[in-house]
N, C-alpha and C positions, 0 to 999 in steps of 0.2 A: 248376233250369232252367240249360241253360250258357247259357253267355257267345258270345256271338256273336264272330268276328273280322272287325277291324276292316277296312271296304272306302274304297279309294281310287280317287275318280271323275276320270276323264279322259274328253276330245274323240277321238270316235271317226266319222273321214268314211267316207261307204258312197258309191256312188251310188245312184240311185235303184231300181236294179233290181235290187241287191243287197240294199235292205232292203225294198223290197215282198216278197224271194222269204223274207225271213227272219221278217218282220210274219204270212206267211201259216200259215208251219214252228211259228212260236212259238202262233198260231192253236188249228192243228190239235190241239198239247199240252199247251193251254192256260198255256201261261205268257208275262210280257212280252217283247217282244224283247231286253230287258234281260237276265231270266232265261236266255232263248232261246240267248243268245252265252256268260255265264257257263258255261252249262248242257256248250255246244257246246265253250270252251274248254277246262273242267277233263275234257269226256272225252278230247281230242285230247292233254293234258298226260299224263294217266292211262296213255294207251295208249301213248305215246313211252317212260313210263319217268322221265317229268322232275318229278313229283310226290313228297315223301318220303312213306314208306312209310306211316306215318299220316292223310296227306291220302286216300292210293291205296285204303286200305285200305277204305273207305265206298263201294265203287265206286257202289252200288246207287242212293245217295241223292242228291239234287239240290243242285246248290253257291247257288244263288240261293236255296234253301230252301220253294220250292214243289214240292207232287208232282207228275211227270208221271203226264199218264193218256194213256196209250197206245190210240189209239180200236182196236177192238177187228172184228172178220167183221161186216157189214150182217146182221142178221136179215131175214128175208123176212115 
């Protein structure tokens, strides 16, 4: 099993409207808002360029460590 790295928690102020719209986002993909912002940071990192190449390289996978599930066409 690997080893997990290590996370460091900080104060992070939103207003309100900003984390209802994030609580819903995170909802929809099922993961916490937690998740939700990690999830949102390491792709905005990924895409800039500002990740080394081994963090970058897992694009696929989810940094909070939950899967997204991507809801998928309404069936009728």
């Amino acid at each position: 099993m690997a080893k997990a790295a290590a996370k460091k928690a900080f104060a992070l102020r939103l207003d309100d409207k900003m984390l209802s719209a994030l609580q819903r986002w995170a909802d929809d993909e099922f993961r916490s808002v937690n998740g939700q912002i990690e999830y949102l940071l390491h792709d905005a990192l990924r895409k800039a360029g500002r990740l080394s190449k081994s963090n970058a390289s897992n694009a696929n996978s989810d940094p909070s460590g939950q899967e997204a599930v991507k809801p998928g066409p309404e069936s009728e």
